[in-house]
N, C-alpha and C positions, 0 to 999 in steps of 0.2 A: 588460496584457501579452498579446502575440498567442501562442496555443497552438495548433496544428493549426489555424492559421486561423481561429480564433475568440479575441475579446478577451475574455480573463479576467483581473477584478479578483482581485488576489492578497489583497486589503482584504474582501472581500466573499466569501468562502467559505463553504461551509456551516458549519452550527454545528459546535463541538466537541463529541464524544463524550462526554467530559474536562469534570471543572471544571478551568478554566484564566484564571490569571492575566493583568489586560492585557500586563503587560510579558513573557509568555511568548509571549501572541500574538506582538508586536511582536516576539519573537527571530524566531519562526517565519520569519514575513514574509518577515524581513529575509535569514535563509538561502535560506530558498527561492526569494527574488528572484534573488539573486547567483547560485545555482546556474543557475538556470534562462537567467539572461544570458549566463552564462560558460558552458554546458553541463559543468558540473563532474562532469556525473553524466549518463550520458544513456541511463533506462531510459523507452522511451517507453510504452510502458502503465502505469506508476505515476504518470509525470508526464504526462499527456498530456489530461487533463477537472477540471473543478471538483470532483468527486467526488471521483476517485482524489487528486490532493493533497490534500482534506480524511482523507482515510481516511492518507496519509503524514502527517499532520500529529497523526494521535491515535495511531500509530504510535511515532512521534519522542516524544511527550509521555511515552508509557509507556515509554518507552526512556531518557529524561533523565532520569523526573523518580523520587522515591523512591518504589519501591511503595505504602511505607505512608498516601502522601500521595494517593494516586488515588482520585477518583472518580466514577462515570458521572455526568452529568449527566440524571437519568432522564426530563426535559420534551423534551429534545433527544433522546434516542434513541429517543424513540417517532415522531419524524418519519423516524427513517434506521434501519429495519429492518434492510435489507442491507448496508449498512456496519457495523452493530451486530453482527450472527452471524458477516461477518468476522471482525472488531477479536474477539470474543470466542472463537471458535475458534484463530486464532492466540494468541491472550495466554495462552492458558491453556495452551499446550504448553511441555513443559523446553526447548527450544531457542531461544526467545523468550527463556525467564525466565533463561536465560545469557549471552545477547548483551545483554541489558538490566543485564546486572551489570556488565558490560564496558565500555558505552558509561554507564551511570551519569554526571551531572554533565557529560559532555563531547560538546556542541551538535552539534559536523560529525560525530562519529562515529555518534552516534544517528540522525543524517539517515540517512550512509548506511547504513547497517543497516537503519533502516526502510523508505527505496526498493527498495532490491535486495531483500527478504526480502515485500514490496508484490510486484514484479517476478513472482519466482514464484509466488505465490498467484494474483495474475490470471490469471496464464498457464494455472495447472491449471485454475483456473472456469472459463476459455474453451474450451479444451479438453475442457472435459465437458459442457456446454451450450451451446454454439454449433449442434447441428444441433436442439436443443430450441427451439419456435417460441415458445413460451408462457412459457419460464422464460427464455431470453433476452431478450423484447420487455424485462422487468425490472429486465435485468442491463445492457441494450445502453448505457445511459447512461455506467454506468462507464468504457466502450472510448471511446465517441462523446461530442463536445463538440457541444452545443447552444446556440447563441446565443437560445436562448427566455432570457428574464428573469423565474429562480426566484424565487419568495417563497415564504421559507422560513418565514414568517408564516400561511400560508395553507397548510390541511389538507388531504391527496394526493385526489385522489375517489375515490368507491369505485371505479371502476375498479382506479385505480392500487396505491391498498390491497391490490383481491382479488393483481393479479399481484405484489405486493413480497411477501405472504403466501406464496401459489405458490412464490416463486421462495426466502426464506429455509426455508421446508420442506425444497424439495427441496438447497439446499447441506447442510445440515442431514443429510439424509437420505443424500446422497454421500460427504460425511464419516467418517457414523455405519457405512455400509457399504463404506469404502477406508479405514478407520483405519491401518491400515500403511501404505498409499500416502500420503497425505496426512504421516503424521509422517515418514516418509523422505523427503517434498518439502521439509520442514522440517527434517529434517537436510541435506539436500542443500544449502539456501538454509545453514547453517550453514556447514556443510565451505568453502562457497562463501568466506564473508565471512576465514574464514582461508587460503582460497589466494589473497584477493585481500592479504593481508598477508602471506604468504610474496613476494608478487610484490616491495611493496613494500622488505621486507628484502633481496632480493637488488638491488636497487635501491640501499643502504644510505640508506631514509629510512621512517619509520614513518608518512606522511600519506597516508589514502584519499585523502582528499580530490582528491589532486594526479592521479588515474588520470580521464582524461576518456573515455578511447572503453571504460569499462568496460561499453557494451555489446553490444561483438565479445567481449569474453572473457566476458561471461555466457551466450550462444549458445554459445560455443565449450563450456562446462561442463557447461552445462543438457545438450545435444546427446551428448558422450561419455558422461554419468554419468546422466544419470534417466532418458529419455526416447528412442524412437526414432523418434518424430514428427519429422517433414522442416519442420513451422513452427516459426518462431524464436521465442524467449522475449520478446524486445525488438518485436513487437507487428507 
């Protein structure tokens, strides 16, 4: 599938965070194919590199599937550092562990909840590291699509190590020193997912799903209520 002008096998993603079942893969796929056809959802920094839909995709898993049934895959997560101190900064906040009680068992909504709630956390990483030369060279993958041909079989160099090390320190580290900011960006992605279902009830239908340009109205949100930065959430 063509993304930002590079062809990405939706087959061929990075590994799961997740132990995860084939046929869950095979859900995955199969939604985030159709989505991405149809633009059912169109946050373009969550969907927009291999990476970022891998990181929606352990996202969604934690969101479907039963907490007590999750687990790291610990061979795989020491290949993807900074996917990993995402996935685990987010997961471990209440506003996560309640939208995951809500979208429980049911596929489209766990999606969207995971992109949109994906959507704002990029948006604050980039925002606090983008004028950083060294902790973004790290992170810039996630934004940028590379038609290099990852093997994900083959271990990062030391190079790449030292700056994924760098660069999960310092989110780490930003985190540890904007805890309030951070969990209010994570209440905000909350509040959010319910004004996007007030929309829908005034609408009288209860399907996210069916909201395609929701991302004019997450700019529109992000804009009024978190932030007064003039760049857009939606990338």
């Amino acid at each position: 599938m063509l993304i930002n002008g590079i062809e990405i096998d939706l087959a061929k993603l990075e590994k799961p965070l997740l132990l995860v079942k084939e046929d869950e893969e095979l859900l995955f796929r199969q939604l985030i194919q159709s989505t991405l056809e149809h633009e059912l959802i169109q946050c373009q920094l969550a969907l927009s590199t291999r990476k970022t839909i891998s990181l929606v995709r352990d996202f969604w898993l934690a969101m479907y599937k039963d907490r007590e049934k999750l687990y790291i895959n610990s061979e795989h997560a020491l290949l993807y550092p900074i996917r990993l101190i995402i996935f685990e900064l987010v997961t471990q906040d209440d506003y996560f562990k309640r939208l995951s009680k809500k979208s429980f068992g049911d596929e489209w909504l766990s999606l969207i909840y995971a992109v949109v709630l994906l959507q704002f956390v990029l948006q604050w990483i980039k925002e606090r590291f983008s004028d950083n030369q060294e902790v973004y060279e790290a992170l810039k993958l996630l934004y940028i699509n590379s038609d290099d041909n990852v093997d994900d079989q083959t271990s990062p160099s030391r190079e790449q190590s030292i700056g994924q090390a760098i660069a999960v320190k310092a989110i780490r580290s930003e985190v540890r020193e904007n805890s309030q900011e951070f969990a209010s960006l994570l209440y905000q992605a909350y509040n959010f997912l319910h004004y996007l279902h007030d929309i829908e009830e005034e609408k009288e239908t209860n399907k996210l799903p069916s909201i395609k340009n929701v991302d004019d109205t997450v700019n529109r949100f992000y804009k009024k209520r978190y932030t007064t930065n003039k760049s857009t959430i939606t990338g």
